[in-house]
C-alpha atoms as a printed R data frame, in Angstrom:
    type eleno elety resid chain resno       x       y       z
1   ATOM     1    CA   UNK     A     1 -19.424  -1.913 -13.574
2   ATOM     2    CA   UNK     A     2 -17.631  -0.809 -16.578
3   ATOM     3    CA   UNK     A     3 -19.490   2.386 -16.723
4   ATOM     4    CA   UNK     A     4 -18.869   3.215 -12.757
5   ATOM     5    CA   UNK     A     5 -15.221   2.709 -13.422
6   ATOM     6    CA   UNK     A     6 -14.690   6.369 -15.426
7   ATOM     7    CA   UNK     A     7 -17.496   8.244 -12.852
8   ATOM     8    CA   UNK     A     8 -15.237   7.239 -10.265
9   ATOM     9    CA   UNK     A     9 -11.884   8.298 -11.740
10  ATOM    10    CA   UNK     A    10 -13.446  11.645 -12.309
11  ATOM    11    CA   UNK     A    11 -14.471  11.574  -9.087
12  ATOM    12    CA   UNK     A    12 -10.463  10.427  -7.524
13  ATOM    13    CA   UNK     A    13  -8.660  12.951  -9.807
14  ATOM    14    CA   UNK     A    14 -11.154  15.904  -8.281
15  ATOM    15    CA   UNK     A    15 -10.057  14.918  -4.875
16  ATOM    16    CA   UNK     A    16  -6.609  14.644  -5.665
17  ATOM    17    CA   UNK     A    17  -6.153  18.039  -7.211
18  ATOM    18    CA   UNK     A    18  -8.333  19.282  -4.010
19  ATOM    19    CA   UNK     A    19  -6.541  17.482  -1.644
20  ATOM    20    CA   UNK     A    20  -3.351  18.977  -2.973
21  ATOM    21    CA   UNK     A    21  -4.672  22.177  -3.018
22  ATOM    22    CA   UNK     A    22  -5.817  21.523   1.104
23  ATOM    23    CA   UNK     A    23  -2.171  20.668   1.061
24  ATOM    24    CA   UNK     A    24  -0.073  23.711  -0.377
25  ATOM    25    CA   UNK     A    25  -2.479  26.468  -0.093
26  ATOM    26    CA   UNK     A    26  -5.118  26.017   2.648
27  ATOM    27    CA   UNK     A    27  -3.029  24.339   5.587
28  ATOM    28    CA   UNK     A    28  -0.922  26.794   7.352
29  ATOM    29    CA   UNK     A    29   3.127  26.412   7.486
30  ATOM    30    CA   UNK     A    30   4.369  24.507  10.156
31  ATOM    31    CA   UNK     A    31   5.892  27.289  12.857
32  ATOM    32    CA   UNK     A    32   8.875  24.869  13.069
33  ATOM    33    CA   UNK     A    33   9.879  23.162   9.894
34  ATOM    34    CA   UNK     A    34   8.423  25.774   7.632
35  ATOM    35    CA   UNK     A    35   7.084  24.422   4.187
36  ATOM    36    CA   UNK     A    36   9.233  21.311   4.472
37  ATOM    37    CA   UNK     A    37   6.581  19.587   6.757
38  ATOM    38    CA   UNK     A    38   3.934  19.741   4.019
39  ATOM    39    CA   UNK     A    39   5.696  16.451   2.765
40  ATOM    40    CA   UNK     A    40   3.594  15.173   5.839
41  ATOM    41    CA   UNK     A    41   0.365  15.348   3.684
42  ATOM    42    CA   UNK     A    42   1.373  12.501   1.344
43  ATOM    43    CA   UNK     A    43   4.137  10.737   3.584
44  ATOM    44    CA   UNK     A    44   1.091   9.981   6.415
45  ATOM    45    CA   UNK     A    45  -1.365   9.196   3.678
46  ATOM    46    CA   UNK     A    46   1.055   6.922   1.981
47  ATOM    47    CA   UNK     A    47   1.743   5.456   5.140
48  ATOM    48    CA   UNK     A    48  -1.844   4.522   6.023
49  ATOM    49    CA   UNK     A    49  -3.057   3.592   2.874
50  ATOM    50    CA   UNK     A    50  -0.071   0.613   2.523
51  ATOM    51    CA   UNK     A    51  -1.228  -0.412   5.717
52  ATOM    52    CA   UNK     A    52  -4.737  -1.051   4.988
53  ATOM    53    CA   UNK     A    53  -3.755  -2.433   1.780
54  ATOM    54    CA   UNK     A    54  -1.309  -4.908   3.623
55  ATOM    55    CA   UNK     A    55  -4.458  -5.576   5.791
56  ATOM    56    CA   UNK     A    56  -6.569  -6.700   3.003
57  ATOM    57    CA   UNK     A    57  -3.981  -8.707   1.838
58  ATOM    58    CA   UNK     A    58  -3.756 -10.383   5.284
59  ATOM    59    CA   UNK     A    59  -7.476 -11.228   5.282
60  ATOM    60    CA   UNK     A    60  -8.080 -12.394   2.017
61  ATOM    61    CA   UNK     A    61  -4.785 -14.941   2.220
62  ATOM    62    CA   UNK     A    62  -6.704 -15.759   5.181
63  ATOM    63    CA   UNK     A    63  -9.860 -16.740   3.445
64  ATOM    64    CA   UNK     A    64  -7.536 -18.500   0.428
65  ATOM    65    CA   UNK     A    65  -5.525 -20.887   3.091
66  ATOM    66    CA   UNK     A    66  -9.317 -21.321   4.542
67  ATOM    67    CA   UNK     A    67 -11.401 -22.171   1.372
68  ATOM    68    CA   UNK     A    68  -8.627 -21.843  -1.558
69  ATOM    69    CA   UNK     A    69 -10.528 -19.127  -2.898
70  ATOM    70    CA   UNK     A    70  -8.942 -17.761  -6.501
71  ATOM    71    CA   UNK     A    71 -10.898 -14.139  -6.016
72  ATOM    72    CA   UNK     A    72  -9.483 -14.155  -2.637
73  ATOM    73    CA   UNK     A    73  -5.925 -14.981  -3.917
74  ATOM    74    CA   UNK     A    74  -6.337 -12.446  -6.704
75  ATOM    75    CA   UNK     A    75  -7.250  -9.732  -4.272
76  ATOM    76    CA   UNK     A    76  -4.531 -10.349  -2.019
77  ATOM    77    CA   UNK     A    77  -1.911 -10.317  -4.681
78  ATOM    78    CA   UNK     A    78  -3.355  -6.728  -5.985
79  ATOM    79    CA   UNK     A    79  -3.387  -5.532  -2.543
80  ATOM    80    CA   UNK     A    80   0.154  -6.326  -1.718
81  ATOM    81    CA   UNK     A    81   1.525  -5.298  -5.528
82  ATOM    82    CA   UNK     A    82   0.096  -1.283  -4.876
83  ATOM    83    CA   UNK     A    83   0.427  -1.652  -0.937
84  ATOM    84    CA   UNK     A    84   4.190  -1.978  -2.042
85  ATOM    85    CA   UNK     A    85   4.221   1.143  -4.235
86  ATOM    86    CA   UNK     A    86   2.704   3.325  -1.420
87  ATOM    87    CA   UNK     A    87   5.190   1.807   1.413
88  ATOM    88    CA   UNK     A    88   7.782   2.593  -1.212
89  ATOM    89    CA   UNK     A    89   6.416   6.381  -1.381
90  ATOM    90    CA   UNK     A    90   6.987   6.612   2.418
91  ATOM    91    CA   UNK     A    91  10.076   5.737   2.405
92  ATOM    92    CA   UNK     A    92  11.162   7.917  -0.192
93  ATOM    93    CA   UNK     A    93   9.534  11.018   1.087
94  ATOM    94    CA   UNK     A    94  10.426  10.120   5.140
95  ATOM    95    CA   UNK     A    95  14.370  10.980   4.050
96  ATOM    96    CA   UNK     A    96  13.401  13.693   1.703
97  ATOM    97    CA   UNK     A    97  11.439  15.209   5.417
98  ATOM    98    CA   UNK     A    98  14.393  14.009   7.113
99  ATOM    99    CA   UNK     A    99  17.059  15.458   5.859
100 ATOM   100    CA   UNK     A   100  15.880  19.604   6.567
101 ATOM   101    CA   UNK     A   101  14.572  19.012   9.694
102 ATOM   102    CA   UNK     A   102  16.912  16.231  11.442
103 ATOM   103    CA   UNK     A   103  19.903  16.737   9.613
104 ATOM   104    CA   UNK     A   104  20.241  13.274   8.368
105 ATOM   105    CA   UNK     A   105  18.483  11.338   5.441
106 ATOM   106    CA   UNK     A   106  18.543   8.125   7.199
107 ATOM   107    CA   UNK     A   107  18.842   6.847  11.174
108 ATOM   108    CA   UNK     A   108  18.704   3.047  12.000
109 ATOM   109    CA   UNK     A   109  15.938   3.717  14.447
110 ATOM   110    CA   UNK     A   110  12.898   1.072  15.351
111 ATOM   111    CA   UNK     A   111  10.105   2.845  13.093
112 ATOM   112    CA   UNK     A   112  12.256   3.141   9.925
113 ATOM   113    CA   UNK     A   113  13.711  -0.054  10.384
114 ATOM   114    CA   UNK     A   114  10.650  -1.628  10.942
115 ATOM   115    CA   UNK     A   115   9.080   0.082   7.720
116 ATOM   116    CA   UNK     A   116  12.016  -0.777   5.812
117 ATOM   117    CA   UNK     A   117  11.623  -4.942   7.018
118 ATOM   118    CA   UNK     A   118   8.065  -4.525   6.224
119 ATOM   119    CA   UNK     A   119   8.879  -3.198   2.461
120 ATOM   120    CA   UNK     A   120  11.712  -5.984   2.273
121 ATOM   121    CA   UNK     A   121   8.620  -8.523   3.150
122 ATOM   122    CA   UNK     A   122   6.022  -7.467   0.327
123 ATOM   123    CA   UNK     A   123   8.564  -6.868  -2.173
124 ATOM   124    CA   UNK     A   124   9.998 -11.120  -1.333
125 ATOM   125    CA   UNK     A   125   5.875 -11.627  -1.192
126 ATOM   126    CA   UNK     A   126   6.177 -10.152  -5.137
127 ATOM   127    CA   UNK     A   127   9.098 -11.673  -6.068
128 ATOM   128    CA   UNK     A   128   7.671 -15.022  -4.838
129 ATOM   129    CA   UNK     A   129   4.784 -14.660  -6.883
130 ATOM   130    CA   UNK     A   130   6.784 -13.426  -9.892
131 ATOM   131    CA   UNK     A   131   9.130 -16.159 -10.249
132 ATOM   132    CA   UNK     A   132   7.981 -19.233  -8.448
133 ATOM   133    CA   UNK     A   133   6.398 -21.461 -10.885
134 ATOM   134    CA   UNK     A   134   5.674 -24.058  -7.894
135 ATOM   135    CA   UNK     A   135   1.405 -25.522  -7.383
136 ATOM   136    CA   UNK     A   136   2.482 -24.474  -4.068
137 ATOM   137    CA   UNK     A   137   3.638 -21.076  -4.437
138 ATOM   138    CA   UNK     A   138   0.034 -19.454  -3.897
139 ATOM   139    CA   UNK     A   139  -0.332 -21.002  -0.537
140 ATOM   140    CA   UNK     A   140   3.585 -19.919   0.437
141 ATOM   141    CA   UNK     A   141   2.812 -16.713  -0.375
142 ATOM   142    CA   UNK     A   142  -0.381 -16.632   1.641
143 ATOM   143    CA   UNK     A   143   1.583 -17.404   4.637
144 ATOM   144    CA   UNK     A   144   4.012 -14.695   4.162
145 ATOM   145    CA   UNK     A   145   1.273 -12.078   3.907
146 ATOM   146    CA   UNK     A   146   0.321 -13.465   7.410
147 ATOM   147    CA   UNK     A   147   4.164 -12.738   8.331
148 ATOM   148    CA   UNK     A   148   3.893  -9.582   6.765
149 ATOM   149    CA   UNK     A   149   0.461  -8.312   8.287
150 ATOM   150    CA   UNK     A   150   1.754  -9.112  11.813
151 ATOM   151    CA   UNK     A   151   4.611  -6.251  11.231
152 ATOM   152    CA   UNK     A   152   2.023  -3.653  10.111
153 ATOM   153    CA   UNK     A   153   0.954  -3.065  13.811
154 ATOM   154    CA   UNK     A   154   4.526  -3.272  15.317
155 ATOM   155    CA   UNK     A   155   5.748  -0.467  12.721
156 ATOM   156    CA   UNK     A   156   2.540   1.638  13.960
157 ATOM   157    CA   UNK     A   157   2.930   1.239  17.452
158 ATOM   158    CA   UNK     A   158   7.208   1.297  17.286
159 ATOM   159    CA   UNK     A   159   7.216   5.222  18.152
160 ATOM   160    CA   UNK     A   160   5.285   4.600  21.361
161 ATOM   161    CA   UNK     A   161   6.639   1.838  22.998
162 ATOM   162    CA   UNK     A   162  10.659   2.851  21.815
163 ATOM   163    CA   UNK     A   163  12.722   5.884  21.828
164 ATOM   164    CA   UNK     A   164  13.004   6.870  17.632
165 ATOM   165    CA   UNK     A   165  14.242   9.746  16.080
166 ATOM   166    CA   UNK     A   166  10.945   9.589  14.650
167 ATOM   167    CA   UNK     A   167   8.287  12.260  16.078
168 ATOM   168    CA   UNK     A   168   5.441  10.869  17.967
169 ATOM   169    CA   UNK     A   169   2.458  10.639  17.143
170 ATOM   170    CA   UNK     A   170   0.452  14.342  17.209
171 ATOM   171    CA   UNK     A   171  -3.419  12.278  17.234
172 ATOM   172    CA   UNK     A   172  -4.101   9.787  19.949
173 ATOM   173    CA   UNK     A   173  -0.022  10.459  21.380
174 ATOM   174    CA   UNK     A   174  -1.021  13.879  23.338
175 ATOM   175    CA   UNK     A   175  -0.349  16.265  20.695
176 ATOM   176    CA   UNK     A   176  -2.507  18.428  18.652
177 ATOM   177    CA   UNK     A   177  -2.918  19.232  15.431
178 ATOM   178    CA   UNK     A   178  -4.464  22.339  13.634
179 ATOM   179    CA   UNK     A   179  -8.238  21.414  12.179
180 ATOM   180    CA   UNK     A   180  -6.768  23.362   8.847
181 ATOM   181    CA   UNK     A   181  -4.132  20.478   8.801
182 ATOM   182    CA   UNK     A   182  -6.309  17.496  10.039
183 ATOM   183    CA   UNK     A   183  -8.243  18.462   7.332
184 ATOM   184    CA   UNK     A   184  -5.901  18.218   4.727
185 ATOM   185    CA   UNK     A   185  -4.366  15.468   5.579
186 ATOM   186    CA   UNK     A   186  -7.778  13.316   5.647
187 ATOM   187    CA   UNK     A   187  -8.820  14.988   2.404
188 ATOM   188    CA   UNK     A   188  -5.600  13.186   1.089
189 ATOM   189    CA   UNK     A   189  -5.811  10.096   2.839
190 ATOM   190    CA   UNK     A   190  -9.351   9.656   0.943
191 ATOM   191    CA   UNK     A   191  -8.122  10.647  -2.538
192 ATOM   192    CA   UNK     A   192  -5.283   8.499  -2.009
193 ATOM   193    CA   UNK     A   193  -7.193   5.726  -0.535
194 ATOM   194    CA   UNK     A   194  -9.687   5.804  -3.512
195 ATOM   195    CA   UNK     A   195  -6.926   6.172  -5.834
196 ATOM   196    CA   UNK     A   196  -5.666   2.836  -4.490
197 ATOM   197    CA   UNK     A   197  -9.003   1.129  -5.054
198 ATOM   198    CA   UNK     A   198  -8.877   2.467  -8.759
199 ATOM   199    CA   UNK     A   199  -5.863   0.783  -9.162
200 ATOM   200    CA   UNK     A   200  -6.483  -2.526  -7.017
201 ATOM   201    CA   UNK     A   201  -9.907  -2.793  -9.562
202 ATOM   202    CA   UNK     A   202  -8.031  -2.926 -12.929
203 ATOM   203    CA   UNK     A   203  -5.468  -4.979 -11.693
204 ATOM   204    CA   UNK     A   204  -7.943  -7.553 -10.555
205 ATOM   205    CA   UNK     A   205  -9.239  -7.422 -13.667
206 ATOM   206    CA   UNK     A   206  -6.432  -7.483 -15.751
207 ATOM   207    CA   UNK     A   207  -5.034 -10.516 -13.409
208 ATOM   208    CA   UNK     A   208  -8.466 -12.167 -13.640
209 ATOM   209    CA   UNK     A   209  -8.374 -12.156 -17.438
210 ATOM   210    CA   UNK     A   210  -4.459 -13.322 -17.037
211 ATOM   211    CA   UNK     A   211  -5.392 -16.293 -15.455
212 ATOM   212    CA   UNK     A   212  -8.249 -17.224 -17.382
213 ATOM   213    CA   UNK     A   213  -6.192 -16.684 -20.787
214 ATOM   214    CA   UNK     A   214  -3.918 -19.114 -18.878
215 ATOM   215    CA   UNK     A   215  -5.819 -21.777 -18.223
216 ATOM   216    CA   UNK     A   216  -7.636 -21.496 -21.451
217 ATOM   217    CA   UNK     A   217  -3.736 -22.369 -23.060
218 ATOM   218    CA   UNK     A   218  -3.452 -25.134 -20.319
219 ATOM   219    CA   UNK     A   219  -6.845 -26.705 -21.159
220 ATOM   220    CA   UNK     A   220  -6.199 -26.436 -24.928
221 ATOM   221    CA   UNK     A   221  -2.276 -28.169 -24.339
222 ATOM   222    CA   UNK     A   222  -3.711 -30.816 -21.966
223 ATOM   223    CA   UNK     A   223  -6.122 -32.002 -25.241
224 ATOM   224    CA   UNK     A   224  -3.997 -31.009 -27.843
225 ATOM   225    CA   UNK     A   225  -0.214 -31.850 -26.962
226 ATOM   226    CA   UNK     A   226   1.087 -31.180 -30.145
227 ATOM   227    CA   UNK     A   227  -0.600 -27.656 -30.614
228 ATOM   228    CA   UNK     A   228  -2.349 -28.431 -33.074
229 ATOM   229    CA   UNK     A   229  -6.042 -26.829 -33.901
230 ATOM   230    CA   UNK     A   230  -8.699 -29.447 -34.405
């Protein structure tokens, strides 16, 4: 596995440099907005990959309240820790959007709102993790993923059943959307998505070797109080 790990970031930083390429130079400018709305190539992509990070994270807390499954706790805690970073990209570049075209970095409206709750409820998912030292605090934090993957589909589906400031949706809402832009923005959503797994992969296996360095110290303290080497 160690010698996939280096194909494959060859392989994520070619897509990445084409999908920006798809992004700035192949996509034609919005008639509207103008070069502004090229933002959409990473803010959508962000979007969806949190989401089916936040997803996996839902079904492997799942499988740990199930079975208590470390792997399964490992990979939810992974999934929420970059999920985070890419919900915090989207609502970064959703004002920097904003502001040109609606006049207004920020409005309090059900889809931004929403995203903004579901950020608040990862980042207290982290923070749970980070500083709880409680036996319980894995399966605590299990159940707020299940909290948290329950908002994922009302932020998706906010824009359709309320009035937003937010657009609606131009796929599966009755819009259209040029093939040259479809294009680019799945190109991105795949280097971004595999860029995500890149990341999810070492820091499974950097929280792996955490917790077996851990309970390696744990072992060795619970026979030798006193620290000393025998």
């Amino acid at each position: 596995m160690k010698k996939v790990f280096p194909i494959l970031g060859v392989v994520t930083a070619v897509l990445l440099i084409y999908a920006l390429y798809q992004a700035l130079a192949v996509a034609p400018t919005e008639r509207t907005m103008g070069d502004v709305q090229r933002i959409f190539y990473y803010h959508v992509p962000s979007a969806w990959t949190a989401f089916l990070l936040f997803f996996i994270n839902f079904g492997a807390s799942v499988c740990f309240l199930i079975k208590r499954n470390q792997t399964a706790d490992i990979v939810a805690l992974v999934c929420a820790e970059v999920g985070v970073v890419f919900c915090t990209v989207v609502l970064i570049t959703g004002p920097i959007w904003a502001r040109p075209v609606w006049g207004i970095w920020w409005t309090w409206d059900m889809r931004l709102t929403s995203t903004l709750v579901l950020w608040l409820i990862y980042v207290s998912y982290l923070m749970l993790r980070r500083f709880s030292s409680s036996g319980e605090t894995p399966l605590l934090a299990a159940a707020l993923a299940v909290l948290g993957a329950l908002c994922v589909p009302f932020v998706y589906f906010s824009i359709w059943f309320f009035r937003t400031q937010h657009p609606q949706p131009v796929m599966g809402g009755g819009g259209s959307i040029d093939p040259r832009m479809l294009h680019a923005l799945l190109i991105n959503w795949l280097a971004f998505s595999c860029f995500a797994f890149l990341v999810c992969w070492s820091r499974y296996r950097l929280e792996k070797l955490q917790r077996e360095v851990d309970e390696a110290h744990a072992l060795r303290s619970l026979h030798d109080p006193g620290g000393r080497v025998r």
